[in-house]
LOVEXLO-494729 format. One record per residue (C-alpha): residue number from 0; residue in one letter; x, y, z. Coordinates in steps of 0.2 Angstrom, whole numbers, plus 5000, padded with zeros to 4 digits. Each point is the difference from the previous one (the first is absolute). Example, Ala and Ser with C-alpha at 12.3 -4.5 7.8 and 13.67 -1.06 7.14 Angstrom:
{resi:0 resn:A x:5062 y:4978 z:5039}
{resi:1 resn:S x:5006 y:5017 z:4997}
This chain:
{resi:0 resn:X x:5313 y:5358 z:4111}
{resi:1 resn:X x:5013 y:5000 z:4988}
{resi:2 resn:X x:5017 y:5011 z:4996}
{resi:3 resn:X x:5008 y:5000 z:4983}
{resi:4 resn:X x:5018 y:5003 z:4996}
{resi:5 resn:X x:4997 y:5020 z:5000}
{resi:6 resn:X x:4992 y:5002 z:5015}
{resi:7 resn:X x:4984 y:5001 z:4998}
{resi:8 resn:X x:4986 y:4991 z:5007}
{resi:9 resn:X x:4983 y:4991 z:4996}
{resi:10 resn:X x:4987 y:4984 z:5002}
{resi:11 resn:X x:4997 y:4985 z:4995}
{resi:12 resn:X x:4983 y:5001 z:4995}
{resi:13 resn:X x:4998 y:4983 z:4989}
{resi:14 resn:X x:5009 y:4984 z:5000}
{resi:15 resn:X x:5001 y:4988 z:4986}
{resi:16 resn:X x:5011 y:4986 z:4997}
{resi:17 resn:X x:5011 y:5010 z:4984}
{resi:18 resn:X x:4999 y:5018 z:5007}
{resi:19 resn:X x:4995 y:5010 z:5014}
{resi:20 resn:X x:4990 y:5017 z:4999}
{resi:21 resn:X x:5006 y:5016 z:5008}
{resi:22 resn:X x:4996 y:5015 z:5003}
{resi:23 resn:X x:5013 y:5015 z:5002}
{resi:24 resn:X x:5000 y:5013 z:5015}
{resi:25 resn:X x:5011 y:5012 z:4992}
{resi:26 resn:X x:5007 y:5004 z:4981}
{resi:27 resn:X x:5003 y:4986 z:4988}
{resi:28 resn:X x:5012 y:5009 z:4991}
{resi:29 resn:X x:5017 y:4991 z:5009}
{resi:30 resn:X x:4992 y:4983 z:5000}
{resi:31 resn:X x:5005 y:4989 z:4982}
{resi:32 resn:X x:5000 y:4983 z:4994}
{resi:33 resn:X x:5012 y:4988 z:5010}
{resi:34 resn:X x:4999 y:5010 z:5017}
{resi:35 resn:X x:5002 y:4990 z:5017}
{resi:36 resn:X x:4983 y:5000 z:5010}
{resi:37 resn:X x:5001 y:4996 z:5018}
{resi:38 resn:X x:4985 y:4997 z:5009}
{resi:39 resn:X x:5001 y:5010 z:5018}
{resi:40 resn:X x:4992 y:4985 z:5009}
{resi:41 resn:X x:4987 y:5014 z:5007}
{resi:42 resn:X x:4981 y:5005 z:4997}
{resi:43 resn:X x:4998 y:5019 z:4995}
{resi:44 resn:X x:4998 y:5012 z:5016}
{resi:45 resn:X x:5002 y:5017 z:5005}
{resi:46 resn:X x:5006 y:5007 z:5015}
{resi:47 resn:X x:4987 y:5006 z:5014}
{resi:48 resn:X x:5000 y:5008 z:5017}
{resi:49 resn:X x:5001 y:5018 z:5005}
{resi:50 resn:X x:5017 y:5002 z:4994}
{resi:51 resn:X x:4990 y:5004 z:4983}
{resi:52 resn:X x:4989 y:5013 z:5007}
{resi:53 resn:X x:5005 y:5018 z:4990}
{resi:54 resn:X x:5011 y:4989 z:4987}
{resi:55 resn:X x:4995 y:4999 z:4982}
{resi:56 resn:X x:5006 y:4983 z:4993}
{resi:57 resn:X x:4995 y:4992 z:4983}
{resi:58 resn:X x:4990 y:4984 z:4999}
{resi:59 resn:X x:5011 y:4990 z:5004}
{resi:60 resn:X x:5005 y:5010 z:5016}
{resi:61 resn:X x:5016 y:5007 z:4996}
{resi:62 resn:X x:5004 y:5018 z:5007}
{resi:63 resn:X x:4999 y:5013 z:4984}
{resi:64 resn:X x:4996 y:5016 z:5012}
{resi:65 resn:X x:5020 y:5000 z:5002}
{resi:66 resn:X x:4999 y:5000 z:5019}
{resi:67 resn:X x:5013 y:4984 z:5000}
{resi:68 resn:X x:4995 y:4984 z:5006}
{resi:69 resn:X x:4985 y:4992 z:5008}
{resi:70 resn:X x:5006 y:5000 z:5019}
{resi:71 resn:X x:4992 y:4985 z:5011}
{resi:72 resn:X x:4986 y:4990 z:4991}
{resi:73 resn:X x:4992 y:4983 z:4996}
{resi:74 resn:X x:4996 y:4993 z:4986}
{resi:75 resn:X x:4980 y:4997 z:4994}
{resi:76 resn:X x:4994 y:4987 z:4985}
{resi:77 resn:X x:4991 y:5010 z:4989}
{resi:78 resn:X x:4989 y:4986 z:4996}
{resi:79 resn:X x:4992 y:4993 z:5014}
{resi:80 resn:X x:4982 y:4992 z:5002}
{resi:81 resn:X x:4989 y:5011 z:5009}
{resi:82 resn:X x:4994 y:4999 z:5016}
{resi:83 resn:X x:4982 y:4990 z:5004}
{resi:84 resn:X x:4983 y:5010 z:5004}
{resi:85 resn:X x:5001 y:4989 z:5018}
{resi:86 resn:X x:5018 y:5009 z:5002}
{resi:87 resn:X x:4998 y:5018 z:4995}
{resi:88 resn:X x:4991 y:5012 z:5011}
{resi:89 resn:X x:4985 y:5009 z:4996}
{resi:90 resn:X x:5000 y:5019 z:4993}
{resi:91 resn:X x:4993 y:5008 z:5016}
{resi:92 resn:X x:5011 y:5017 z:4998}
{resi:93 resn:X x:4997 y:5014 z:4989}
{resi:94 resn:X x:5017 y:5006 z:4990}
{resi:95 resn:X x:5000 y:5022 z:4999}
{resi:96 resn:X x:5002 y:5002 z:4981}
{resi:97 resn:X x:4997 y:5020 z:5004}
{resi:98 resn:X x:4989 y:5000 z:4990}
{resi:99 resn:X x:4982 y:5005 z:5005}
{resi:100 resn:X x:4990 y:4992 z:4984}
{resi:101 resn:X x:5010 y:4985 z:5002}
{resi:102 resn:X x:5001 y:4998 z:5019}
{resi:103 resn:X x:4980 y:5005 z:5002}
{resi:104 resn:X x:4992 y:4991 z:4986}
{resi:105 resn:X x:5011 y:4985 z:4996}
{resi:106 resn:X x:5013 y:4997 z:5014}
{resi:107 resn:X x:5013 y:4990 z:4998}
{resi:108 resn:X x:5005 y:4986 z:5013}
{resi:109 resn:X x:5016 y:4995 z:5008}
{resi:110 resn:X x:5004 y:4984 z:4991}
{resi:111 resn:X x:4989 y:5002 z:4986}
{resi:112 resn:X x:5003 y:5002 z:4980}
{resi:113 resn:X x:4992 y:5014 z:4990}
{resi:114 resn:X x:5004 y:5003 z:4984}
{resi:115 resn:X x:5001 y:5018 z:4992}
{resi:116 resn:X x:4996 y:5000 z:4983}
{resi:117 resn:X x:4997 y:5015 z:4986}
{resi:118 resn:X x:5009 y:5007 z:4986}
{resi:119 resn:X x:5014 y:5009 z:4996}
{resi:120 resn:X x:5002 y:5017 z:5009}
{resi:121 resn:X x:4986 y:4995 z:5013}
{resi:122 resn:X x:5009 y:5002 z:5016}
{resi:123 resn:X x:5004 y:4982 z:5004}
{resi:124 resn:X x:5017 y:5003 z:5004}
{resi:125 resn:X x:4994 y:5015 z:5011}
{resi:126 resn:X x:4989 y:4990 z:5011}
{resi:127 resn:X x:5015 y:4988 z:5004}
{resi:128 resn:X x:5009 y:5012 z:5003}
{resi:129 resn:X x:4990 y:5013 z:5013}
{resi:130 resn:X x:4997 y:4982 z:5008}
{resi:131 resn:X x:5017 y:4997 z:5004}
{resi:132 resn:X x:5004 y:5018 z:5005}
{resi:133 resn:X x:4983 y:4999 z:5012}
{resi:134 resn:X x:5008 y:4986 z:5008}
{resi:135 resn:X x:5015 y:5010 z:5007}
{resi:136 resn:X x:4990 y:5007 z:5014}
{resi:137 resn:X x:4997 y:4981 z:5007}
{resi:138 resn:X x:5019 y:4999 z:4997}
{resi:139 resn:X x:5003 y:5015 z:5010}
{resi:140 resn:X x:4992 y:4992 z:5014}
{resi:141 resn:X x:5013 y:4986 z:5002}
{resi:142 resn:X x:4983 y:4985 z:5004}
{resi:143 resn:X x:4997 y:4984 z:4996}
{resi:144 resn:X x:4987 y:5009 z:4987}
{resi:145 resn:X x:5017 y:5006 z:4988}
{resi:146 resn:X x:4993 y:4994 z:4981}
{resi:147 resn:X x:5016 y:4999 z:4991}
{resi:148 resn:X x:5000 y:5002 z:4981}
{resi:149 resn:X x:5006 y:4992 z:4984}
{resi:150 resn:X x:4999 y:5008 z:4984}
{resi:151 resn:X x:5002 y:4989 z:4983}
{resi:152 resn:X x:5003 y:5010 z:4985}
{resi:153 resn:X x:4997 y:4990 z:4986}
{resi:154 resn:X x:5004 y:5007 z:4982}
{resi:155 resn:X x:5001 y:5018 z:5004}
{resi:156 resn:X x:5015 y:5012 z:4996}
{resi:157 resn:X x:5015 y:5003 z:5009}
{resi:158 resn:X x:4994 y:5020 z:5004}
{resi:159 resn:X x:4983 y:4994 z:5005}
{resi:160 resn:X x:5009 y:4988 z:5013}
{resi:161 resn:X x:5014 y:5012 z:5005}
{resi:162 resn:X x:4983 y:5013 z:5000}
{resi:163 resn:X x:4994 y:4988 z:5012}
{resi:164 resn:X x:5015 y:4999 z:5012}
{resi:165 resn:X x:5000 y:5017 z:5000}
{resi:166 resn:X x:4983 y:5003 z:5007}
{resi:167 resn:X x:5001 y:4987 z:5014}
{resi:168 resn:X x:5018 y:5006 z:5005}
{resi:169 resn:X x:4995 y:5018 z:5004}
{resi:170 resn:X x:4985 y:4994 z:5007}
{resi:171 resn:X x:5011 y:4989 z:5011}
{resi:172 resn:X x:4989 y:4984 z:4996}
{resi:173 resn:X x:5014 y:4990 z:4994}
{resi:174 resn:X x:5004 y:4995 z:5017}
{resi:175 resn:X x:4985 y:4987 z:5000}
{resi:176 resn:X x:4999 y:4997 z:4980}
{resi:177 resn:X x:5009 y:4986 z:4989}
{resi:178 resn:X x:5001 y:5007 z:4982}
{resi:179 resn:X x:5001 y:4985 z:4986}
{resi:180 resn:X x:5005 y:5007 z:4982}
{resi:181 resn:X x:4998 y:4991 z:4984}
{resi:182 resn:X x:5001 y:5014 z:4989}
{resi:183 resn:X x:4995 y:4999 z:4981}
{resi:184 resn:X x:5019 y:4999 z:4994}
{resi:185 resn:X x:5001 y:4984 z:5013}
{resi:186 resn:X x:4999 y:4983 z:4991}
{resi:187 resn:X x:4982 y:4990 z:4997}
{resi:188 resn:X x:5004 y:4988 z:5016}
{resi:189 resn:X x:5003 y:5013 z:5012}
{resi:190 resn:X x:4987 y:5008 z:4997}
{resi:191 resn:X x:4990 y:4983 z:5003}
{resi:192 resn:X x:5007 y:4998 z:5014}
{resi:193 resn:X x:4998 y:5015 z:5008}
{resi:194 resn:X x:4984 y:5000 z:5011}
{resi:195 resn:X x:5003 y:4979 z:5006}
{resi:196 resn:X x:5019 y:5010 z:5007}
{resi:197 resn:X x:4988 y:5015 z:5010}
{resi:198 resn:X x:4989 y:4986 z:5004}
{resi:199 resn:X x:5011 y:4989 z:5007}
{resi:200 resn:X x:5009 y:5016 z:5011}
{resi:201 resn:X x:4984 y:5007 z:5006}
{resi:202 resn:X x:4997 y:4982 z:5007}
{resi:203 resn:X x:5014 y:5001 z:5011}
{resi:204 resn:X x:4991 y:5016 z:5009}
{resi:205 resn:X x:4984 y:4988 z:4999}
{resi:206 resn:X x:5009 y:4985 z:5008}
{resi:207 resn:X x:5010 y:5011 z:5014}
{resi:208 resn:X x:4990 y:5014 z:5003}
C-alpha cells in the first residue's frame, strides 16, 4: 500500500520501469501533480476478531457506525490463497436459513457456497437477511454451534444500509454480525474491494472457531 501527501491511501497494482499504476481508496480530489507518495511497506488488510461483531466499518475496516474505535483486534490479509480440499472439512451440517422452501428442498451446508440470484425486487436481500436473524436463536444458546455473520454491501444506498442496521439492531442480531459498506457514493476500488475485506474477516471465525 501506499499513502500520498493528503492522506489518502491506495495499491500498487502495476509496476513498470517509468511509472507505477495506482489505484485510490478514497477521493482524488486532494491528490495533484508533484505530491510525495510513500509506500507504507505493508499488504492491504483489515482488521478481524470479535471486536467487529455489531460494528459497521467500510472496506477497508474503518469504523463509520460512529461507536469510536475498534477495541482489541488482529489484523487479516485480504488476499490470501485458499485452503486445499485435503485441509477443509467436509459440509456435514445443515445451516437454519428459516426458511422452509429453502431449508427442506435445497438446504444449505455449513461450509458451503450458494449463490442467490434473481432480479431486481426478488427478495434476495430478504433471504439474507431472515438467514441472519434465524441465526440469533443458536446465538442465544451460547454453543460451539453460534454462526456468526458478515454482511457486504456492495453498491447500495446509504438509507438502504442504515435500513439495514436498523432491522438487525432491534432484532438484537448485531451482537453476532459484521456489516461491510461500500455504498454507491464510495469510490470504484472500494467497492472492489469489499467482499476480499468480508472474506478475509469471516475467515478469522473460520480459523478460530
Amino acid at each position: 500500500m501506499v499513502e500520498f501527501a493528503s492522506g489518502v491511501k491506495g495499491i500498487a497494482l502495476n509496476l513498470e520501469n517509468e511509472n507505477v499504476g495506482i489505484v485510490v481508496f478514497g477521493s482524488d480530489t486532494a491528490i495533484k501533480e508533484g505530491d510525495l507518495v510513500k509506500r507504507t511497506g505493508s499488504i492491504v488488510d483489515v482488521p478481524a476478531g470479535k471486536a467487529m461483531l455489531g460494528r459497521v466499518v467500510d472496506a477497508l475496516g474503518v469504523p463509520i457506525d460512529g461507536f469510536g474505535a475498534l477495541s482489541d483486534h488482529e489484523r487479516r490479509r485480504v488476499e490470501v490463497k485458499a485452503p486445499g480440499i485435503i485441509e477443509r472439512k467436509s459440509v456435514h451440517e445443515p445451516m437454519q436459513t428459516g426458511l422452509k422452501a429453502v431449508d427442506s428442498l435445497v438446504p444449505i451446508g455449513r461450509g458451503q457456497r450458494e449463490l442467490i440470484i434473481g432480479d431486481r425486487q426478488t427478495g434476495k436481500t430478504a433471504i439474507a437477511i431472515d438467514t441472519i436473524l434465524n441465526q440469533k436463536q443458536m446465538f442465544s444458546r451460547g454453543t460451539s454451534e453460534t454462526l456468526y455473520c458478515v454482511y457486504v454491501a456492495i453498491g447500495q444506498k446509504r438509507s438502504t444500509v442504515a435500513q439495514l442496521v436498523q432491522i438487525l439492531s432491534e432484532a438484537n442480531a448485531l451482537e453476532y454480525s459484521i456489516l461491510v459498506a461500500a455504498t454507491a457514493s464510495d469510490p470504484a476500488p472500494l467497492l472492489f474491494l469489499a467482499p476480499y475485506s468480508g472474506c478475509a474477516m469471516g475467515e478469522y471465525f473460520r480459523d478460530n472457531g
